[in-house]
N, C-alpha and C positions, 0 to 999 in steps of 0.2 A: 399390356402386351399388344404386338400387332397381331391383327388379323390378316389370312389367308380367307379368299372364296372360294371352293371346291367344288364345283358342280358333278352331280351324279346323274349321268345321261345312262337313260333307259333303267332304274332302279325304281323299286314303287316300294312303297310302304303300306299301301293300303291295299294289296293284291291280296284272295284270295287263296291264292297257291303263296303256303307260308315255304315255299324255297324261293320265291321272288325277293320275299320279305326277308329269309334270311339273307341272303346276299346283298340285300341293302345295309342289313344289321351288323354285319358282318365287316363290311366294307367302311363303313363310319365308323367302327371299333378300333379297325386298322389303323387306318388313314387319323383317329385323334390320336394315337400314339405318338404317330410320327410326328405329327406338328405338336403335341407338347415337348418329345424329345428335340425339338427346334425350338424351345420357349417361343412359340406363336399358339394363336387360338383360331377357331377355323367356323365361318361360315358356311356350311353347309345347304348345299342348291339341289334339294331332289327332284331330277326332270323324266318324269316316267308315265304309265299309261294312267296313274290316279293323284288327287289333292290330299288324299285322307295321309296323317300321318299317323304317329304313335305318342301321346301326353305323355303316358311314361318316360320314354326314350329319348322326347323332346327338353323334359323336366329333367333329368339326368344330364342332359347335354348342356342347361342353362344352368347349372348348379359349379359345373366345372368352368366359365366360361365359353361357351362354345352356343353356335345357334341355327336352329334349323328351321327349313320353309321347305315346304312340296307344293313340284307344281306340275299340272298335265301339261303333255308335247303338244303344242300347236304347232307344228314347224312352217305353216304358212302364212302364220302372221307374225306380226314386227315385233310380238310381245313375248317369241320364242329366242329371238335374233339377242335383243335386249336384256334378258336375262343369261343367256350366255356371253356377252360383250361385259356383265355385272363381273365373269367369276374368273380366277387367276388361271389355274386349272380344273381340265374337265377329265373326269375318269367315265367311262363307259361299259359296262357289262354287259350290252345286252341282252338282258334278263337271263344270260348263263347259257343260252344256246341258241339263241335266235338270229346270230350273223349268219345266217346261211341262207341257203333257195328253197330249204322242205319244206316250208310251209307255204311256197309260193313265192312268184318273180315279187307281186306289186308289195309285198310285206319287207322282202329283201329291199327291195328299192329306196323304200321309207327309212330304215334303219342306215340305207347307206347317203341317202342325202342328208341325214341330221350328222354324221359326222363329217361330209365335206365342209355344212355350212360352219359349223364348228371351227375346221381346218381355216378356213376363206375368213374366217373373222381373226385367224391368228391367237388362237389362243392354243396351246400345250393340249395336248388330245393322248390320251392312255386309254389302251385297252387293259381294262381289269380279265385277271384269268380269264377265260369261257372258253367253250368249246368253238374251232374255229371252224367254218364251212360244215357237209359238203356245200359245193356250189357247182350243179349238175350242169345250169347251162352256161355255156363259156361264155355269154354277156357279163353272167354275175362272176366268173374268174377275170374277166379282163377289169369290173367297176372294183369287188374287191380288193385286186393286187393296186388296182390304182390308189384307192382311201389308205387302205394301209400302212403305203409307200409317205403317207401325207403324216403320220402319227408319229408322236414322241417316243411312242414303245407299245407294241404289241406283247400281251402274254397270253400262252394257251394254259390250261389247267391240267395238259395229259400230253404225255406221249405222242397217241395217235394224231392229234390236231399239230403238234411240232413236226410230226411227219407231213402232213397236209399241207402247211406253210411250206417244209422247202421242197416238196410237190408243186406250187403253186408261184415260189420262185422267191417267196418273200422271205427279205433276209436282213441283217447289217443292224434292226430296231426291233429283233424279236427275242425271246424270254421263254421258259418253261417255270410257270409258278404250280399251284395246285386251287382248286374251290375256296374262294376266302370264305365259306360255310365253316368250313372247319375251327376258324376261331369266332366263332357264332358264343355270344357269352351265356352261362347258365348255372343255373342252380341246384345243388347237390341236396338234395332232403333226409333226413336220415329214417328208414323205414322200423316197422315194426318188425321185432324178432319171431312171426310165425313159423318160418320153418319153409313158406310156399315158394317154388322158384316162380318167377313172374318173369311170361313168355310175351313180348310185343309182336303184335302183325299191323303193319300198315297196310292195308287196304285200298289199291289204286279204282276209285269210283271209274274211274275213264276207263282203265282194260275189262274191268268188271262189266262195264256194259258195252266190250268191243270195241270199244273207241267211238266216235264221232259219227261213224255210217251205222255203227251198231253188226258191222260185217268183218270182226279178228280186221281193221285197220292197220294196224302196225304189226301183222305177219307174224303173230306168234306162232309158234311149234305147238302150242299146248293152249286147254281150254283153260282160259285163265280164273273164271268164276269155279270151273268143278276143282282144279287144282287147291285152291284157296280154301274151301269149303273142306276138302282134305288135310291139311293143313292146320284147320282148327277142330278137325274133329280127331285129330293124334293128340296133339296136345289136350284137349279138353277132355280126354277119358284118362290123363294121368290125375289120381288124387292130389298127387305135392303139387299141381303146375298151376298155375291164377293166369288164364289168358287175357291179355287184356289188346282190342282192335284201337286204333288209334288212325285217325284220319289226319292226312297233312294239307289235304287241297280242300277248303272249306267255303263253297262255293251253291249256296242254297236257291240260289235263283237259273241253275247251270244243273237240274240233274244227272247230266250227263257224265259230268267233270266231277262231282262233289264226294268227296271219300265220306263224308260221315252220314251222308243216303245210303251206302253201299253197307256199312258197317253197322248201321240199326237195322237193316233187311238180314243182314247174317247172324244178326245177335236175336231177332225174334226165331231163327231157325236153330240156335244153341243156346238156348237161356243162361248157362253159368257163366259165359263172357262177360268180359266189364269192358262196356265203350268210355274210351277216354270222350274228357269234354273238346269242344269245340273250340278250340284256341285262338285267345286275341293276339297273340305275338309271336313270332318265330322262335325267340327265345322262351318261353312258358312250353311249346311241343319239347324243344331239347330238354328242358329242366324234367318233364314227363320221362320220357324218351330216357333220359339219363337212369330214372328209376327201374329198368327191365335187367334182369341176368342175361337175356338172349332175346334176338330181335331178326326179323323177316320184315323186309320192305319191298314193292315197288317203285314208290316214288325216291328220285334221288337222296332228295334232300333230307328224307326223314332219316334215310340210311346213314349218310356223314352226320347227321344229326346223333345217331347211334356210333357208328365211328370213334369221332373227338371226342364221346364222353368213355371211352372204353369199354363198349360193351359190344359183345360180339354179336357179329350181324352177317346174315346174307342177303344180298341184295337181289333183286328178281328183277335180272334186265331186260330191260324191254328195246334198248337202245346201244349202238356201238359209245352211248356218253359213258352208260356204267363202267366196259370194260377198260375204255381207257381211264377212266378219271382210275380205279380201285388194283387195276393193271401198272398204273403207272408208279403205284407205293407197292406193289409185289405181293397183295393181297387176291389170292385163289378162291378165295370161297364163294363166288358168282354164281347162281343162278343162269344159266342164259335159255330165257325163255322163247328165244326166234331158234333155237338150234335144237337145244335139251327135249325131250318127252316130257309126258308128263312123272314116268317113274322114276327118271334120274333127276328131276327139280327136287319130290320128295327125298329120295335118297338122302340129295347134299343138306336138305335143312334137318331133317331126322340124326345125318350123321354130324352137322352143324352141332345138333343140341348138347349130343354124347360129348365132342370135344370142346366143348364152351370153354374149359379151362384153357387149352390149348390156341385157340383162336383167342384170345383175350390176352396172348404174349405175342400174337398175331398182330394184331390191332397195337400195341405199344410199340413195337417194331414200323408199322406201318408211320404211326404218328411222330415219330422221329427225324424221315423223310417232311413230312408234312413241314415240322418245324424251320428244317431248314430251308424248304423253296416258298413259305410267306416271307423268312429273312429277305430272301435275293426279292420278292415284291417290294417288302419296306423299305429296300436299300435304293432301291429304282424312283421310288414316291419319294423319300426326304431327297434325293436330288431336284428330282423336279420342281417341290415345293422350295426348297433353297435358292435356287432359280428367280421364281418369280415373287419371293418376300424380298428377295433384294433388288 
């Protein structure tokens, strides 16, 4: 069969935050659909911040025909240019939120010249969902609206970012898809018949120690360590409930950033907690993650992680990504930790647990929506790909 090259700009597989990972996973699961429902097989190009890939996923992917390479962004040398002049199509996610200025102009800048050079070599350029902007200083509105203008197709993953786009003016090559997390693949285990409901909390290590200054960084409403701490100490005085803390950002040389520091310091403070292990794959957290009756997250991705497998989830936003991405499928049950106190965060996961049943017809409702805006993704990719196998 022929091959397709697919380059994945800005995807990494070997990131510590398993919502990178997922979206890399996520996005090659897709994307082989499509090119086998085109009887073609596909070279897969991962061009992101690491070389490490996944043997497993790698092993799976040669089994089917198909074949993968990771490789870090040098974008100032010739051996960045070169691998992208290698691939048919180039899909880009930037790692799911990073087209924008918040984290700074010189990071935008980066992210915005690997897609012009992309653009300047003529190759097919997609943006995979993400959240698009903000982009506070009107530099980054005027290079943004410019790149975009250059792509095959822009998709947001929500609502609020399609609002932003035709805020921003950009229009005629843009799409409303959803997190290609969601079709993140996984494994259903079958448990024992205890009787115990098994409550997850994901445990954001980063809000937990204030973020990065260590000074409530991203503006929360509520002390996010005592909040948390409450949290496991409802659940953990019920007899039936098996709490179990489950880390998504696994990042041991990074105290700062690492959920499963945060989550052995909370568990020497509760001893009947069970910390999940430290996960090599994105897909092993969802197969976890899929095992909980009810689930409390920070981190996004552990949340769609909890989502897609149906099990109902509150999510503790910390960011306007939560509410559009779980807004945009009509799902209320948010958390919003920049607005809420600390009594009504408790309230909604308390009264979260009481309707489990209820929010779990929630959640199938929601993922029904889902299914149909990865179609209008798939539909947009096997064009592209049809494209240039012929």
């Amino acid at each position: 069969m022929s091959h397709v090259t697919v380059g994945l700009l800005w995807h990494s597989l070997g990131s510590g935050n398993l919502g990178v990972g997922a979206l890399t996973e996520s996005n090659i699961s897709i994307i082989r659909r499509v090119v086998e429902s085109l009887g073609l097989r596909a070279r897969f190009v991962v061009l992101g911040s690491s070389v490490e890939s996944i043997e497993s996923l790698a092993e799976e992917l040669r089994a089917a025909g198909h074949e993968l390479e990771c490789h870090r962004v040098r974008m100032f040398r010739r051996s960045f240019r070169d691998l992208v002049r290698r691939c048919d199509l180039v899909v880009d996610i930037g790692e799911g939120d990073s087209f924008a200025d918040i984290y700074g102009f010189k990071r935008f800048f980066y992210y915005w010249l690997s897609k012009n050079i992309v653009c300047s070599l003529r190759k097919p350029l997609v943006l995979a969902p993400q959240t698009i902007g903000p982009f506070d200083r009107l530099a980054s509105r005027v290079l943004a609206r410019q790149v975009m203008a250059r792509c095959a197709r822009v998709f947001s993953r929500d609502q609020l970012s399609t609002d932003y786009l035709g805020r921003l003016g950009v229009s005629g090559n843009t799409d409303e898809a959803i997190d290609v997390a969601f079709c993140l693949p996984f494994s259903r285990t079958e448990r024992a018949p205890d009787g115990k409901t098994r409550v997850g909390i994901n445990v954001s290590g980063l809000l937990f120690n204030g973020g990065y200054t260590g000074a409530n960084q991203f503006g929360l409403s509520i002390n996010y360590a005592s909040t948390v701490r409450e949290i496991i100490r409802h659940f953990a005085a019920k007899h039936d409930v098996e709490v179990h803390l489950v880390g998504h950002v696994i990042e041991p040389n990074m105290p700062v950033e690492d959920d499963m520091r945060a989550c052995r310091q909370l568990a020497d403070e509760f001893p009947k907690v069970i910390v999940a292990p430290s996960f090599s794959r994105p897909s092993e957290a969802k197969s976890y993650i899929a095992g909980m009756d009810y689930f409390v997250g920070a981190r996004m991705h552990a949340c769609i992680a909890a989502f897609s497998a149906g099990v109902p989830v509150v999510p503790m936003a910390y960011s306007r990504k939560f509410n559009g991405l779980f807004g945009t499928l009509g799902y209320k049950r948010v958390a919003d930790c920049k607005t809420e106190s600390h009594d009504q965060v408790l309230a909604r996961v308390r009264l979260g647990f009481k309707e489990r049943s209820l929010m779990g017809l929630e959640v199938q409702d929601g993922l029904l929506a889902v299914k149909d805006r990865i179609a209008r993704y798939e539909a947009s990719l096997a064009k592209a790909l049809s494209g240039v196998s012929q």
